[in-house]
N, C-alpha and C positions, 0 to 999 in steps of 0.2 A: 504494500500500500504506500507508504514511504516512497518506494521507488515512482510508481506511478507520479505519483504527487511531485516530485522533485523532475521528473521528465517535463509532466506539464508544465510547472514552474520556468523550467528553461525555455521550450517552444514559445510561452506567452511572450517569455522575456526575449528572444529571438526576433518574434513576429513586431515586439513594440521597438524594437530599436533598427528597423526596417535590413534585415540582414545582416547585422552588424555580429561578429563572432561574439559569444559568450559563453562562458564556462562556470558551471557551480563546482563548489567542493565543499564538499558536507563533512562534517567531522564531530564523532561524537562530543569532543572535547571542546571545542570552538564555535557548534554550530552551523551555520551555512553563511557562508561568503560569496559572494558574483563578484566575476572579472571582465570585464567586458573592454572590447579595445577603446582607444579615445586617440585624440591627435598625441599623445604622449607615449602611451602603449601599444605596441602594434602584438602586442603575442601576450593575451588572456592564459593560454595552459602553461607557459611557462611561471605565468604570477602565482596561477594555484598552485601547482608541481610543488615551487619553493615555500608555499604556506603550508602544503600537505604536510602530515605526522604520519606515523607507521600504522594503519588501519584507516586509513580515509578513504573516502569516494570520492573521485572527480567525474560530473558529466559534461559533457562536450559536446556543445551545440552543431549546427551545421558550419564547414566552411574549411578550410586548410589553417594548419596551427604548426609551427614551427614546437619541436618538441626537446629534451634532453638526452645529451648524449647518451649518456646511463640514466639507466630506474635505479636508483638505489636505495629507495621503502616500499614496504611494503602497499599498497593499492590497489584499488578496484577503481577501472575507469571505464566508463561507458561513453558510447560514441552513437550517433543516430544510426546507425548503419550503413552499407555501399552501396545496395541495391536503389536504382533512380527509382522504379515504381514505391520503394517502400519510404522513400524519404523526400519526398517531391517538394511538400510542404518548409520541410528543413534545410532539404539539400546534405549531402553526403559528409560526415566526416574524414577527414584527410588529414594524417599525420605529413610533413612534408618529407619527414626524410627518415630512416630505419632508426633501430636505439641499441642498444647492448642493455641486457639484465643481467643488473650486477647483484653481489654476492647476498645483499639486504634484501633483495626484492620478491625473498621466497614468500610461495603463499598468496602471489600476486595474480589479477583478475583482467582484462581485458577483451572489452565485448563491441562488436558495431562498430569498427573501426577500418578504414583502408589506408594501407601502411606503404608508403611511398620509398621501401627500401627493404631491409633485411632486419631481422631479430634474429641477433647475435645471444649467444648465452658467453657470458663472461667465463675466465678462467678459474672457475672457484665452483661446489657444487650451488646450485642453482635449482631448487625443488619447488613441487607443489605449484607450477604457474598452471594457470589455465587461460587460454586465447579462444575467443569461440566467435563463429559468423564475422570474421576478419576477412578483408581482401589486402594481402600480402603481396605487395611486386618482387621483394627480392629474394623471397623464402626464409627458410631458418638455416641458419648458422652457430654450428655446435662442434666443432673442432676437435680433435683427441689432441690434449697437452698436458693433462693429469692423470691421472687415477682416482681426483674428486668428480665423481659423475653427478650433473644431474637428474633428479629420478621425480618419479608418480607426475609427468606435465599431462596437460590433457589438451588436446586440439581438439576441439568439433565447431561443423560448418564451416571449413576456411574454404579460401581459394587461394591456391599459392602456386602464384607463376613464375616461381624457377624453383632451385631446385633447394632438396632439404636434406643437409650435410648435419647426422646426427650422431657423431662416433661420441660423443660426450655426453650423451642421454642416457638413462638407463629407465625400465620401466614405465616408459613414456606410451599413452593411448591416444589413437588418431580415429576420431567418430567420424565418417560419413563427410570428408574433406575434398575437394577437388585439387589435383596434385597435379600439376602441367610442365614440372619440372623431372630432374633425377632425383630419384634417393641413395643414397648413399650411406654406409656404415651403419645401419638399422640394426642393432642388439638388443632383441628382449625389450620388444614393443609389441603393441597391438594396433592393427588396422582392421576398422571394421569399418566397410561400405554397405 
């Protein structure tokens, strides 16, 4: 219910600032904050990102957002979605360029978003992410450089147009994804379509 409430919250706020980017970030501890661009800020998710705490929500309105290099807290962030029929009224969220999740950012959430690059898993293990209904241009990137794997991630409903390099994963599950790249180094995973 919450979530609803806090969606509507942004579209209203969206639709009154005539297409203007806007982000909420809810936080148990804080409340809810709106960042909204102005002649002085041009990039709302990086204002939330840096007011976020380790359990926050940030939603993200329609429109392209320049984002952080690294995740490094924990978060749940919601995005309208990529699909044009499904977000006509919003318009598409668009991160502009890929991130790396770093070591902090286990545990973390990621829904409704088109990712204008790659998600990289840093060199440290990296657990419990889940990405779901993402449209991914660069695919995942998960490299073998340790023996810290990370484990339990869950993809469902992606589209990822290149390819997904997972020697660094372990026990990672892929629901029902559309994969248009290669895979590579897959150990003790699951794909179900």
């Amino acid at each position: 219910m919450k979530t609803n409430f806090l969606l509507f919250v942004i579209l209203f706020t969206s639709l009154s600032y005539a297409q203007m980017r806007v982000v909420a970030l809810h936080s148990p501890t804080n409340g809810v904050q709106y960042f909204a661009e102005s002649q002085t800020n041009f990039q709302p998710f990086l204002l939330a990102y840096a007011a976020a705490i380790d359990g926050d929500t940030i939603y993200v309105g329609g429109g392209n957002f320049d984002v952080p290099a690294t995740f490094d807290k924990r978060l749940t962030v919601y995005g309208t979605g990529h699909y044009p029929s499904a977000t006509s009224a919003t318009g598409f969220t668009l991160f502009n360029a890929g991130f790396t999740l770093g070591d902090a950012s286990d545990n973390s959430h990621f829904e409704g978003l088109s990712i204008n690059g790659t998600i990289t898993f840093a060199d440290a293990p990296t657990d419990n992410i889940t990405i779901k209904r993402c449209h991914i241009y660069g695919g995942i990137y998960a490299p073998y450089t340790t023996t810290n794997y990370g484990i339990n991630c869950v993809f469902v409903e992606n589209v990822f147009r290149s390819s997904l390099e997972l020697s660094h994963l372990r026990s990672a599950q892929f629901y029902n994804n559309m994969i248009f790249g290669t895979l590579s180094s897959a150990t003790n995973h699951i794909f179900v379509n």
